[in-house]
TORMIRO-692749 format. One record per residue (C-alpha): x, y negated, z negated. Coordinates in steps of 0.1 Angstrom, whole numbers, padded with zeros to 4 digits, always signed. Each point is the difference from the previous one (the first is absolute). Layout:
N
XYZ
...
This chain:
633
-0315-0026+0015
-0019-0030-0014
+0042-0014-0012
+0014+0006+0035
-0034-0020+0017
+0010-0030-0029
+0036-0002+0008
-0011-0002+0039
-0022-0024-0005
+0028-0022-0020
+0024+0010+0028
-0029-0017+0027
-0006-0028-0021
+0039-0008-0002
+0007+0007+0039
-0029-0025+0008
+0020-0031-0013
+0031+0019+0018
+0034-0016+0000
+0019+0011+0035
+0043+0000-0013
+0024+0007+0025
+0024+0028-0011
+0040-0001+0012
-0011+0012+0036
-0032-0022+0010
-0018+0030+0015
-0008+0016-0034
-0025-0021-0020
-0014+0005-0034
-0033-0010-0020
+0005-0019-0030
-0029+0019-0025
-0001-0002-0038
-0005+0026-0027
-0033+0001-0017
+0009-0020-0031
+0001+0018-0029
-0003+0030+0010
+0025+0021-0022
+0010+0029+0007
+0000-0001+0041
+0033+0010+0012
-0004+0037+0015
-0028+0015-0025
-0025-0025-0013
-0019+0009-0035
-0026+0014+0025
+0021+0024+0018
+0025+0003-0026
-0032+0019-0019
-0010+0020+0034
+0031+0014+0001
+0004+0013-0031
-0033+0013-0001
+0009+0024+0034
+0031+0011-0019
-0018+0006-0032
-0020+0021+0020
+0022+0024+0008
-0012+0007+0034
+0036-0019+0011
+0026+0015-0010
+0028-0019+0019
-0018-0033-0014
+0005+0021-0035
+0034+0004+0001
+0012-0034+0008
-0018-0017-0025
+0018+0027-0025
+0033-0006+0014
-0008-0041-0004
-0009+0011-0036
+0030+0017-0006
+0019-0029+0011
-0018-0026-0017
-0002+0023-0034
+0043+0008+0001
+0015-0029+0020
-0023-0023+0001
-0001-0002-0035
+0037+0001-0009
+0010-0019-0026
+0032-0016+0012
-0004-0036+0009
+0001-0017+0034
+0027-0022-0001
+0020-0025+0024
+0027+0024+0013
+0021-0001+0029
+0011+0030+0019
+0041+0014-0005
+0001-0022+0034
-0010-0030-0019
-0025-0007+0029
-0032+0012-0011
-0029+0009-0028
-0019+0017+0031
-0001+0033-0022
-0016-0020-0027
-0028-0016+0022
-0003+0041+0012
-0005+0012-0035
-0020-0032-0008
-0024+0009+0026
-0005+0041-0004
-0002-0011-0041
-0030-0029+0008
-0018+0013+0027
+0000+0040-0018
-0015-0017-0027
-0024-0022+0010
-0016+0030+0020
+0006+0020-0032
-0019-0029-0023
-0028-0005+0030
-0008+0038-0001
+0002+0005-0035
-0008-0031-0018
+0030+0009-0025
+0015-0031-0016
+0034+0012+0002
+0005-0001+0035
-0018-0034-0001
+0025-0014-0025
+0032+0018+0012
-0010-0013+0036
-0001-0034-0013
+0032-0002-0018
+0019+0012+0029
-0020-0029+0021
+0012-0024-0028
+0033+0009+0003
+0010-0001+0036
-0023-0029+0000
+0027-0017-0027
+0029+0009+0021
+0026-0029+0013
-0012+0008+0035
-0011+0030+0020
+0039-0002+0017
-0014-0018+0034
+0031-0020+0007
+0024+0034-0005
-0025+0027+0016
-0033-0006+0008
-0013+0028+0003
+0003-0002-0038
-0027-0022-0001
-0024+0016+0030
-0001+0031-0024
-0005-0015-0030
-0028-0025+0011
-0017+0032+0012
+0000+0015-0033
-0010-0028-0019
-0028-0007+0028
-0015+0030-0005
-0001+0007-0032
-0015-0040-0004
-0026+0014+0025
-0011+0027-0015
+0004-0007-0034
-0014-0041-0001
-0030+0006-0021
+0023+0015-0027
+0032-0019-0001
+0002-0032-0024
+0003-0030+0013
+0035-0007-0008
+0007+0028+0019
-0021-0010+0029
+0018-0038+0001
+0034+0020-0005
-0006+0020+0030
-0015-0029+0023
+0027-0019-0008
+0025+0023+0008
-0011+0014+0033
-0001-0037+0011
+0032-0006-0017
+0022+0029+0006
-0017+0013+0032
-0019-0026+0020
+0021-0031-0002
+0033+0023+0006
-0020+0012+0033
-0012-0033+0006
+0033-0020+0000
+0028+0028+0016
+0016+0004-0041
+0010+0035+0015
+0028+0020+0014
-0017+0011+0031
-0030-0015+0018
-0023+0027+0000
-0026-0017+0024
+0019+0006+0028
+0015+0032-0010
-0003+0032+0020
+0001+0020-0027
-0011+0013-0031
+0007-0027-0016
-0031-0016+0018
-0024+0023-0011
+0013+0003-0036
-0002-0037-0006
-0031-0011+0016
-0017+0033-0013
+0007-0011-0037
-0010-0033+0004
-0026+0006+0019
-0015+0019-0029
+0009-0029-0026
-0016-0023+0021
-0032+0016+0002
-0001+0005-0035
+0008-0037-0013
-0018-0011+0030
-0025-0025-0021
+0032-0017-0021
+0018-0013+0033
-0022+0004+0029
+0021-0019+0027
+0029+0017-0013
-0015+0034+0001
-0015-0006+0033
+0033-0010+0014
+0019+0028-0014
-0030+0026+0018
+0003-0015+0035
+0034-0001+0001
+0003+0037-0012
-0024+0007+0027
+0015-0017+0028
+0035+0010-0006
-0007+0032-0012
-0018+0003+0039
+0036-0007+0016
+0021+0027-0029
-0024+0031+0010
+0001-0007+0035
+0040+0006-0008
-0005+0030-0019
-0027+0020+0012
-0001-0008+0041
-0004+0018+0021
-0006+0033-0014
+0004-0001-0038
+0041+0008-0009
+0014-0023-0028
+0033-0015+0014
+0010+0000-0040
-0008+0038-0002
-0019+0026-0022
+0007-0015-0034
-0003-0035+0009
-0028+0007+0018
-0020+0013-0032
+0010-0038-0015
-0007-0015+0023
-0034+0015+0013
-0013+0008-0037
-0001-0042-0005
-0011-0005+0035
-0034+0017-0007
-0001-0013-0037
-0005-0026+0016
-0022+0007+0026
-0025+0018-0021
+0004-0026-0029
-0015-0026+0031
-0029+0022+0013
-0010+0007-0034
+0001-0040-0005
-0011-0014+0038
-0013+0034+0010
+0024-0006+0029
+0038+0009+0004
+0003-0029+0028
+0006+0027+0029
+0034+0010-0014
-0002+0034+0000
-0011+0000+0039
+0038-0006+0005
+0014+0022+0024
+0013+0027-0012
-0013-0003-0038
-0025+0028+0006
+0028+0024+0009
+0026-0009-0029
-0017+0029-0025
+0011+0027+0030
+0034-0012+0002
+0004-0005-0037
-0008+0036-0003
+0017+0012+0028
+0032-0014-0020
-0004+0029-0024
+0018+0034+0008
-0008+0036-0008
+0030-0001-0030
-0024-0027-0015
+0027-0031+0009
-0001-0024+0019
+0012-0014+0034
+0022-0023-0022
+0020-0023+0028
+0011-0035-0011
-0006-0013-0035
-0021+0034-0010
-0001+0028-0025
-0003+0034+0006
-0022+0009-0024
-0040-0008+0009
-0030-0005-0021
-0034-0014-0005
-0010-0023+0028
-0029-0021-0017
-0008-0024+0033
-0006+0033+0019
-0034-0002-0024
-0010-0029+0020
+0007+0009+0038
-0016+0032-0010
-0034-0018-0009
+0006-0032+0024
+0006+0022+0029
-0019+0028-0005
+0028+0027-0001
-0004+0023-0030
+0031+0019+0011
+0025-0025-0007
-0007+0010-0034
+0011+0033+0004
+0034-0003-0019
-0012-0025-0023
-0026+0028-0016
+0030+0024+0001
+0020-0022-0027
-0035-0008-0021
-0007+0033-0004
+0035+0008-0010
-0002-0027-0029
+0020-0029-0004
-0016-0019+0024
+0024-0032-0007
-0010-0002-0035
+0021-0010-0026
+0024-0024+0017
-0001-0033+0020
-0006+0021+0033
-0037+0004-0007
-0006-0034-0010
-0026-0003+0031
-0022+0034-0008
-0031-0020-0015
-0003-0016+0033
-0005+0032+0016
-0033+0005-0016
-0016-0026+0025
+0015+0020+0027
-0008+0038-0012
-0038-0003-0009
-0008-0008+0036
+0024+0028+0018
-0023+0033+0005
+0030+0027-0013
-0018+0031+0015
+0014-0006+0037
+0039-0003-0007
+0027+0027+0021
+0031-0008+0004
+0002-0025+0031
-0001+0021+0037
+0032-0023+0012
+0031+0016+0004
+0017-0031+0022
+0006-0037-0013
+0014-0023+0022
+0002-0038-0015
+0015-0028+0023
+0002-0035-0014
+0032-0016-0022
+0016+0032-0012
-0014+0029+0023
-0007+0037-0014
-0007+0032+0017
-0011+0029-0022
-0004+0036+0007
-0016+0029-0023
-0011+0034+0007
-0026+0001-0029
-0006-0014-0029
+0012+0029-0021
+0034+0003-0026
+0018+0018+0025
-0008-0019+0037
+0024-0016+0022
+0002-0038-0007
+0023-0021+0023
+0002-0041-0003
+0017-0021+0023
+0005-0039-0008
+0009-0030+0019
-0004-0041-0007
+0029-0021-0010
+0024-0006-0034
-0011-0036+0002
-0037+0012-0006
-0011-0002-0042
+0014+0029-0016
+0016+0020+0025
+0035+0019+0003
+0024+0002+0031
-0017+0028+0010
-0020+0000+0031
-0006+0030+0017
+0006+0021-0030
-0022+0034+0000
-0015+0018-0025
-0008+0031-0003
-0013+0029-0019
-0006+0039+0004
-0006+0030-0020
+0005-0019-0033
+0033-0019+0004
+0011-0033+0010
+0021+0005+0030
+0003-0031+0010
-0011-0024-0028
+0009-0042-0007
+0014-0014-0038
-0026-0020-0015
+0013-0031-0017
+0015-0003-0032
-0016-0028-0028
+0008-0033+0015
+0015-0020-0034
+0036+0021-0001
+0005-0004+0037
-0015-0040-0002
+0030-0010-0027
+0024+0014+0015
-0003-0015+0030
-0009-0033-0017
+0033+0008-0019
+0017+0001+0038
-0013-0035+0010
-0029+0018+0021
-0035+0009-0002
-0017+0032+0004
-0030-0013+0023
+0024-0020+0024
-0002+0020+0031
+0020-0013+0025
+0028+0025+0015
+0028+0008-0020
-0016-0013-0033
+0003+0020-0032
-0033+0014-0004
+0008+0024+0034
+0035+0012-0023
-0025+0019-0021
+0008+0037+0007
-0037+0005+0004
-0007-0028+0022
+0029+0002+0028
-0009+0021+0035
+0028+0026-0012
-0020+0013-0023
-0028+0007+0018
-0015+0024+0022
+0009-0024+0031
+0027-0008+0021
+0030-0022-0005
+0015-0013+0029
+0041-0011-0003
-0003-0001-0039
-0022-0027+0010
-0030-0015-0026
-0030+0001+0020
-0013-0038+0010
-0026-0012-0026
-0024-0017+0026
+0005+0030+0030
-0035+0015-0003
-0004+0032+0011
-0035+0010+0017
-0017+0030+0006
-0003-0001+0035
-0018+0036+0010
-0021+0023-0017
-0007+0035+0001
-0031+0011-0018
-0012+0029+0014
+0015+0034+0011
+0022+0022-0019
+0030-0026-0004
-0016-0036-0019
+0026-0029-0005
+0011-0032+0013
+0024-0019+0022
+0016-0026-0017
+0019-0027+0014
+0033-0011-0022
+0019-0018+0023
-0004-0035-0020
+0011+0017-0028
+0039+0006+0018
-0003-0027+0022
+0037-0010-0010
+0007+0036+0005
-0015+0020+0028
-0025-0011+0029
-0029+0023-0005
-0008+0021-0027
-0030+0022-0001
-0012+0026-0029
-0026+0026+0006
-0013+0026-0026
-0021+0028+0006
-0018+0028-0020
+0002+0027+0023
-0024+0025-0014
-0001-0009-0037
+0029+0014-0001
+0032-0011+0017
+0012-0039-0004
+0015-0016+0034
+0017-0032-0008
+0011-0012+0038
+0023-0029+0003
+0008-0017+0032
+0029-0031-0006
+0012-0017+0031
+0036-0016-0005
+0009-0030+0012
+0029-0003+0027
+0022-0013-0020
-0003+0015-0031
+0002+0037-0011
-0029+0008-0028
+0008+0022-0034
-0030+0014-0007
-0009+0012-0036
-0031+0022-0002
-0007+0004-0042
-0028+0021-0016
-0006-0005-0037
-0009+0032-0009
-0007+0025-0032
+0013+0030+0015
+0035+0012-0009
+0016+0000+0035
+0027+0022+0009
+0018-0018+0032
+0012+0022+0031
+0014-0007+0031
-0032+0001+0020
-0030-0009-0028
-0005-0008-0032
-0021+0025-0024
-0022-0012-0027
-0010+0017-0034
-0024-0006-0021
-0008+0026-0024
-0012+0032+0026
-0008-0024+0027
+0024-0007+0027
+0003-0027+0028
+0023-0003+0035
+0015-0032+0009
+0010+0002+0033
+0009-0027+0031
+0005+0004+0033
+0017-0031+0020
+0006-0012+0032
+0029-0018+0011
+0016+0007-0036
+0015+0020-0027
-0019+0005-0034
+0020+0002-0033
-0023+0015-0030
+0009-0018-0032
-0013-0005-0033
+0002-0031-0024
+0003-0010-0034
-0038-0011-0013
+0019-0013-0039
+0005-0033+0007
+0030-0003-0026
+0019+0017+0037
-0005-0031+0018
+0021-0035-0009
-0027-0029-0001
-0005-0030-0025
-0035+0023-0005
+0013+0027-0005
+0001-0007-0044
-0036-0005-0001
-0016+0030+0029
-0014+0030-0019
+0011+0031+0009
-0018+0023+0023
+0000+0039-0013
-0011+0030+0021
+0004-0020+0032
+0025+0001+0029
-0001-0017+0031
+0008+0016+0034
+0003-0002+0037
+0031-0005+0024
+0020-0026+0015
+0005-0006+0039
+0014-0026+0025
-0022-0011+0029
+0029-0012+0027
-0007-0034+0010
-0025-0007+0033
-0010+0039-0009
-0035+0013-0009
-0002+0026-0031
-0032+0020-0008
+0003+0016-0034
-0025+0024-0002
-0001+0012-0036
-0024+0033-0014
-0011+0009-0030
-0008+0036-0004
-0006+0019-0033
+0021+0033-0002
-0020+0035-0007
């Protein structure tokens, strides 16, 4: 107690000579405040609290508190002590050495918690010679990828915070100079190849998070610099999760960039309350205090993920979910998270737990006793990329269904607005590809003249087989790609009763093809899938409509449905129209079928099929395609 009334009284002593700077929209305004000097370790866990935390896990009487700190041990004792160098290399892409700034960090920051809880010299020295190293590097790759250099001046940051009193003080200068060097001036003077200040994306959070953190370590060696460096994070960082997170939470990048994004976002806002013992008001941005729910709404009963856009399928550890949990007061977003710690492997021994230490700060203020799995079984997110999300329970075995909208221009995303999801009994019936590793896809297109983040309609990146509308569980309209900047909104919901889902508008999606376009899914009893689709031709053009389902079940194609088999379960496709015919179909999912200048470099997609049927909506005419999913006894 005695430490937290000594840091507010340094926090009143600073705002009393207050400096008032104007961030990037002039009604957000920041205090200029300065770190107590000197005071080593104080990013997250002072020496104070570092000691009262390992005292309640030592203990006992904590036993979630317990098992993190093993699995940090783990890490820091195996990967965080490896042996193999940290060296200068640049990705198969050529672009980046972000997977050495990730391994940097989880190999420093494992073992400076490892060192400050055990006093063990090894750690100390092996944390140190990784410091030394990345500190000796040409650059932190700033100019190529900066978000290079916003993880590596985190990990170098924090493990000069917490271990200052320990390094030497060649290390020390090595590491001042090259945060300022390789990190600050970089920031400072645009050497990058995307402004993240003004970014809506991750890249916002990533970046200022990590330098952020450097700043408030090396604070004392540069103050103006470091100050600087803090308000700007602040200010802009203000605008990026007003992108992200309003109104209700959703991440327009999706699941998996939402984990990168968030965990930096509160690295940063924890590393600054434990410093200022404020976080500036940014997590009072709307929507902020409901991004845990939709995070782990995004996880379905076969323990995937609602993988649309840039995503894997494949979930894990969430470690920001630590902080909402605590911040928030909302124990029960940490019901999955304590699934996969108990199961072991909590993100130890690889890059992907290279944030667990920070969790400490978080846990040993959460009270463990009160957490259920959350009462929700509706999600509706509006915002840049709207969800809805359905579940029957949160049990292996519950119906989940998914339903996405937003726009291919938007970070990250696919042509694949109103693409459902959906799973019952165990199988995907309806389920999206999640992406395959950016560097084969990137040369290639390089080797075409293109490049995989240019968006605009008819570039290369929408060739992918993975990316394009076909291949999704969407409609395609006259063989048509949909428009990158048509943003389709959800425009009703339906939250109670025995049928949840949405209305979703995608008539700026086909604007070129169709005059209205409207999706609605509904979960009619936690059992049966209605998909209804209402297209409105205009008079003087006929639509071809292409309904597609990316599915796991083998289908076997009749005149009047389609049946779907997955080991003993079994699913009914079937459509009724007005106005038109209906033609059940099925189409190839293995890329190698399909001529593109892509086609050399997509993976190939096993135990998949895509399905659905093909119809002509007569010009001036209205079609309702009313489409039911039913499993079969």
């Amino acid at each position: 107690m005695a430490n937290v009334i000594f840091k507010y009284a340094a926090v009143m002593a600073g705002l009393l000579s207050c400096v008032m700077v104007a961030a990037s929209e002039p009604e957000h305004e920041i205090c200029r405040l300065e770190p107590v000097s000197g005071n080593h370790p104080r990013i997250l866990l002072d020496d104070m609290e570092f000691a009262s935390v390992m005292k309640e896990e030592e203990s006992g009487q904590n036993p979630v508190l317990s098992m993190l700190h093993s699995e940090i041990m783990y890490m820091a004792d195996n990967a965080g002590m490896s042996s193999e160098p940290l060296t200068f290399t640049l990705d198969v892409s050529g672009r980046r050495i972000l997977d050495v700034s990730r391994n940097a960090l989880m190999r420093i920051f494992s073992c400076a918690y490892a060192y400050r809880y055990t006093g063990e010299k090894r750690y100390l020295e092996h944390a140190e010679k990784d410091l030394a190293d990345v500190c000796s590097f040409e650059s932190w790759n700033a100019g190529r990828h900066f978000l290079d250099a916003g993880e590596m001046a985190a990990a170098v940051g924090l493990g000069y915070d917490w271990l200052y009193g320990h390094l030497s003080r060649e290390t020390l200068d090595k590491c001042e100079s090259a945060v300022v060097q390789y990190a600050f001036r970089p920031a400072m003077e645009g050497i990058w190849n995307l402004d993240f200040y003004s970014a809506g994306s991750n890249w916002n959070q990533v970046c200022n998070g990590g330098l952020a953190v450097a700043a408030l370590a090396v604070y004392e060696t540069c103050p103006d610099m470091a100050n600087h460096i803090i308000e700007k994070a602040v200010a802009s960082n203000r605008v990026a999760m007003e992108a992200m997170y309003s109104p209700d939470g959703n991440y327009p990048e999706g699941p998996g960039y939402w984990g990168y994004g968030t965990n930096y976002e509160v690295l940063m806002l924890g590393a600054l309350e434990s410093v200022y013992c404020t976080d500036f008001g940014l997590p009072s941005v709307p929507g902020f205090d409901r991004t845990g729910l939709y995070r782990l709404f995004c996880y379905t009963p076969t323990e995937r993920q609602f993988c649309y856009g840039d995503n894997l399928e494949r979930g894990g550890p969430e470690y920001a979910m630590w902080y909402l949990a605590w911040k928030f007061n909302e124990p029960s977003l940490l019901w999955k998270e304590l699934q996969y710690l108990k199961a072991g492997n909590y993100g130890h021994g690889n890059s992907s737990g290279r944030f667990l230490p920070m969790l400490m700060a978080f846990a040993s203020k959460i009270d463990f006793r009160t957490i259920s799995p959350p009462s929700q079984k509706y999600y509706c997110g509006q915002g840049k990329v709207p969800v809805m999300i359905v579940r029957t329970g949160w049990s292996p075995n519950d119906s989940y269904l998914g339903f996405k909208g937003g726009y291919a221009r938007s970070s990250h995303s696919h042509l694949d607005a109103g693409e459902f999801y959906y799973e019952a009994d165990g199988v995907r019936w309806s389920m999206d590809y999640e992406r395959q590793s950016y560097q084969s896809v990137e040369n290639t297109i390089r080797s075409l003249g293109g490049s995989f983040w240019d968006t605009d309609n008819g570039s290369f990146r929408w060739m992918g087989f993975r990316m394009h509308n076909r291949q999704h569980s969407t409609l395609t309209l006259n063989d048509k790609e949909h428009l990158v900047d048509g943003k389709a909104t959800i425009v009703e919901e339906f939250r109670s009763g025995d049928a949840p889902g949405a209305t979703m508008d995608l008539s700026p999606v086909f604007m070129t093809e169709a005059e209205t376009v409207v999706r609605t899914v509904r979960l009619v009893n936690g059992r049966i899938l209605t998909i209804t689709d209402k297209v409105k031709a205009y008079d003087d053009k006929d639509v071809a409509v292409r309904w597609t389902m990316v599915t796991e079940g083998r289908p076997e194609v009749d005149s009047d449905c389609i049946i779907l088999v997955k080991g003993d379960r079994k699913m009914r496709l079937h459509a009724d129209a007005s106005e038109t015919e209906v033609h059940y179909r099925e189409w190839s999912s293995d890329p190698a079928d399909y001529d593109t200048p892509l086609t050399v470099c997509d993976e190939p997609n096993p135990g998949t099929y895509i399905v659905g049927f093909e119809a002509t909506v007569a010009r001036g005419a209205c079609a309702e395609f009313k489409v039911t999913l039913s499993p079969v006894p």
